[in-house]
C-alpha beads as a LAMMPS data file, in Angstrom:
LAMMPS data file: protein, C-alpha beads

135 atoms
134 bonds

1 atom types
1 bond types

-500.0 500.0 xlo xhi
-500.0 500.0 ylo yhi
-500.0 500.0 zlo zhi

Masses

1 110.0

Atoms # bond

1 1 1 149.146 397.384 231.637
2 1 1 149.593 398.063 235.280
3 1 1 153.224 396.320 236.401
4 1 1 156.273 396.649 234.730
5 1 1 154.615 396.807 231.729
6 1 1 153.833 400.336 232.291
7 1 1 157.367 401.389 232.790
8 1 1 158.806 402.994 228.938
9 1 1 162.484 401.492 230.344
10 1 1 160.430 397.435 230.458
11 1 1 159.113 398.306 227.146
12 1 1 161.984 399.647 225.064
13 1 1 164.097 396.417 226.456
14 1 1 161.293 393.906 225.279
15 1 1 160.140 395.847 221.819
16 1 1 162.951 398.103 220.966
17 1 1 160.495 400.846 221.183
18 1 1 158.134 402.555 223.659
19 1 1 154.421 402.035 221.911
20 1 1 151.692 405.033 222.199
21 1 1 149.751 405.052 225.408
22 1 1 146.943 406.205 227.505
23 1 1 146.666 406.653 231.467
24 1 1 143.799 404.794 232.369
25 1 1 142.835 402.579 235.447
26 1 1 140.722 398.778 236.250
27 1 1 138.111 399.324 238.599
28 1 1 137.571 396.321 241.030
29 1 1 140.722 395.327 240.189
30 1 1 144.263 395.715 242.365
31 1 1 147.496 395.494 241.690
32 1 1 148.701 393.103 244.794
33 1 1 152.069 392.569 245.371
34 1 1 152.689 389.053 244.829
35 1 1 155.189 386.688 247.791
36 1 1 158.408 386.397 246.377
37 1 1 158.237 388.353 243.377
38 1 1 158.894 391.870 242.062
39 1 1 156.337 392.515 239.647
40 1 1 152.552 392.740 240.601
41 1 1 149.203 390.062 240.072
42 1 1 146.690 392.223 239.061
43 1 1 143.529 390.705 240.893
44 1 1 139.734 391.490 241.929
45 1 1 139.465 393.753 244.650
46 1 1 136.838 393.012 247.852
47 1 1 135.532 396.466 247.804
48 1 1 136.025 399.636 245.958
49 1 1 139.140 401.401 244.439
50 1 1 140.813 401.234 240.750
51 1 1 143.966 399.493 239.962
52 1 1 145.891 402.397 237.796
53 1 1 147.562 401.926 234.531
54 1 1 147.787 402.284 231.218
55 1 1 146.659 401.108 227.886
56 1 1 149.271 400.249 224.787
57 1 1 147.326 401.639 221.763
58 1 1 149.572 400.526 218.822
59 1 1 150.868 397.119 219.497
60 1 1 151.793 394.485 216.728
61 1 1 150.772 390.891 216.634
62 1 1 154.486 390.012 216.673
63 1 1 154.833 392.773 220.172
64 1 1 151.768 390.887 221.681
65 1 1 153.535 387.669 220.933
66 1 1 156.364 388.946 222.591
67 1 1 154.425 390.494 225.580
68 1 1 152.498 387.067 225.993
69 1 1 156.144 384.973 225.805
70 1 1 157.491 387.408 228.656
71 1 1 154.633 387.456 231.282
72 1 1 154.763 384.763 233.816
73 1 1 152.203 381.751 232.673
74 1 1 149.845 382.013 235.248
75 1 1 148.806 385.007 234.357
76 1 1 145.500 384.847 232.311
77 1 1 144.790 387.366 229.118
78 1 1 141.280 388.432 230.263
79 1 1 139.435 391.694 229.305
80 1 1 138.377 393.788 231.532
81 1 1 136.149 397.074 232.028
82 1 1 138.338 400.376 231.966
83 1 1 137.953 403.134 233.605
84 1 1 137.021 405.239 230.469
85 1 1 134.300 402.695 229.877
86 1 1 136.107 400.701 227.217
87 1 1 136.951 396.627 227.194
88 1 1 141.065 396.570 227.544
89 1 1 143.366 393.364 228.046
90 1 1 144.877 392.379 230.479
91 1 1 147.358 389.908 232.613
92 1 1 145.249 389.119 235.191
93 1 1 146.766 387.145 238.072
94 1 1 144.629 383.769 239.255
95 1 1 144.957 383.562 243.012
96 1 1 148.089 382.296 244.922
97 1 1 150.866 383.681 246.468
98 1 1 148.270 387.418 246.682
99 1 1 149.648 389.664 249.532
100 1 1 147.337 391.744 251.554
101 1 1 149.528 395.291 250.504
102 1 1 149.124 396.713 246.826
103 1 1 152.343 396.519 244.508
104 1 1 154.020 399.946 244.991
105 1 1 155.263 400.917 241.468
106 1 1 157.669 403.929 243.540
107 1 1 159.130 401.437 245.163
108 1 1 159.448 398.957 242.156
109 1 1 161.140 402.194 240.010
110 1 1 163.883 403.081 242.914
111 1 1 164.765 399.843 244.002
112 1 1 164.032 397.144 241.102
113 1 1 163.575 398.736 237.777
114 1 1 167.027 398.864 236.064
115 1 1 167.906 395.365 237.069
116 1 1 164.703 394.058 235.834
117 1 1 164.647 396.188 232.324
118 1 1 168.758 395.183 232.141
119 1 1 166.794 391.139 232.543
120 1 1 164.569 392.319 229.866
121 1 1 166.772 393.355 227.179
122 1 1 169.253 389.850 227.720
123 1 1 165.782 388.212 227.432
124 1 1 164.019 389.927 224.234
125 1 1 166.359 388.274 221.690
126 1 1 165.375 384.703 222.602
127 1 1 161.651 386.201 222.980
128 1 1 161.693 387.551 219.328
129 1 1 163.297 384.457 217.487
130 1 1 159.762 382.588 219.182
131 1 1 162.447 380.448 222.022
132 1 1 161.636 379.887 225.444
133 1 1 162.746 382.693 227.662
134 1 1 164.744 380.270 229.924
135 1 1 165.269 381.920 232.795

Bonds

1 1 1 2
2 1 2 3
3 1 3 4
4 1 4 5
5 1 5 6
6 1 6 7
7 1 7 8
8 1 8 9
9 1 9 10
10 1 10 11
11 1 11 12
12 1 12 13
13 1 13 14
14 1 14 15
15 1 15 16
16 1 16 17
17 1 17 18
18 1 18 19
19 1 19 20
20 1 20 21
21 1 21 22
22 1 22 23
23 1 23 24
24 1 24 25
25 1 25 26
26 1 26 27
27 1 27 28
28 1 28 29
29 1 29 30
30 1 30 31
31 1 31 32
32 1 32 33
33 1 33 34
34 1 34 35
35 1 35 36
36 1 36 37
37 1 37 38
38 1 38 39
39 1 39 40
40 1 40 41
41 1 41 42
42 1 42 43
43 1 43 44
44 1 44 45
45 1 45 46
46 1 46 47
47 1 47 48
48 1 48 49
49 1 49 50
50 1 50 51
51 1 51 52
52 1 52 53
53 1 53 54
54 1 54 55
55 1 55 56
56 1 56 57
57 1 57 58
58 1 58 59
59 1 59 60
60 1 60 61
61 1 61 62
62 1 62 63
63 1 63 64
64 1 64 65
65 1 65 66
66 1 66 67
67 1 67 68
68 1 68 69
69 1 69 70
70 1 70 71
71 1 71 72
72 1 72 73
73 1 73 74
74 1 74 75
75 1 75 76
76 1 76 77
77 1 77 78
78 1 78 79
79 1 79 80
80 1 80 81
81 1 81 82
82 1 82 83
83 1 83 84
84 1 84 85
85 1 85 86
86 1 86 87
87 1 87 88
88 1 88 89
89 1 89 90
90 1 90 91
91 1 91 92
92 1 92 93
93 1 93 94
94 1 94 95
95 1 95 96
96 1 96 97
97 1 97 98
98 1 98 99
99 1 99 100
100 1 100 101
101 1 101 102
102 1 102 103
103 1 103 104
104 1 104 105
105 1 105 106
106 1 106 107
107 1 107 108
108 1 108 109
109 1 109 110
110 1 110 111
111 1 111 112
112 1 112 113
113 1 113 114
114 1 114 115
115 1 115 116
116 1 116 117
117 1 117 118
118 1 118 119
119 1 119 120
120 1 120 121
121 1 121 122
122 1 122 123
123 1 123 124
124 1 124 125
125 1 125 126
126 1 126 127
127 1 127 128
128 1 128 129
129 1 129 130
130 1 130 131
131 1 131 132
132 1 132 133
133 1 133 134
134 1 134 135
């Protein structure tokens, strides 16, 4: 995970609990900041670099359910390459709407993050009964 996703306040609104994790990072891959939206498209990279994250080790079926309800549809569930040399998951973002600037997690934590886990937790109820998430 390398958005929200990798924020414990995101997770304990959407799970009810913050699952075991491990720093690790994409390379090729960026997290762009995306037109119009808070959260990140994690995409390929033109040259170099490492999009940084981390890795949820203990998810359920029913959390990846719940993960996969929450993220935006166009992302795409893809593995990728880690930087530790393992295969990982991933939203990966398919092209659109891809600023030039890298999503700046700081920024997203000062300025964004309690609104958007506050969004999360009104949200995870309809995304655990298996509803649409209706925004």
């Amino acid at each position: 995970m390398y958005g929200t996703l990798q924020f414990d306040a995101v997770l304990k609104a959407l799970l009810g609990r913050i699952p075991e994790q491990s720093q690790v990072s994409a390379p090729g891959y960026r997290a762009a900041a995306l037109e119009g939206r808070v959260y990140p498209g994690l995409v390929l990279r033109a040259f170099g670099g490492s999009a940084p994250g981390l890795v949820l080790l203990d998810l359920s079926k029913e959390e990846w359910r719940i993960l996969d309800a929450f993220e935006d549809e166009r992302y795409d569930l893809h593995e990728v390459t880690l930087s530790n040399g393992r295969l990982g998951l991933a939203y990966v973002w398919p092209g659109g709407d891809v600023r030039d600037d890298d999503w700046d997690a700081a920024e997203f934590e000062e300025r964004h993050l309690a609104e958007y886990a506050a969004r999360c937790a009104r949200l995870a109820p309809r995304l655990v009964a298996g509803e649409p998430k209706g925004e």
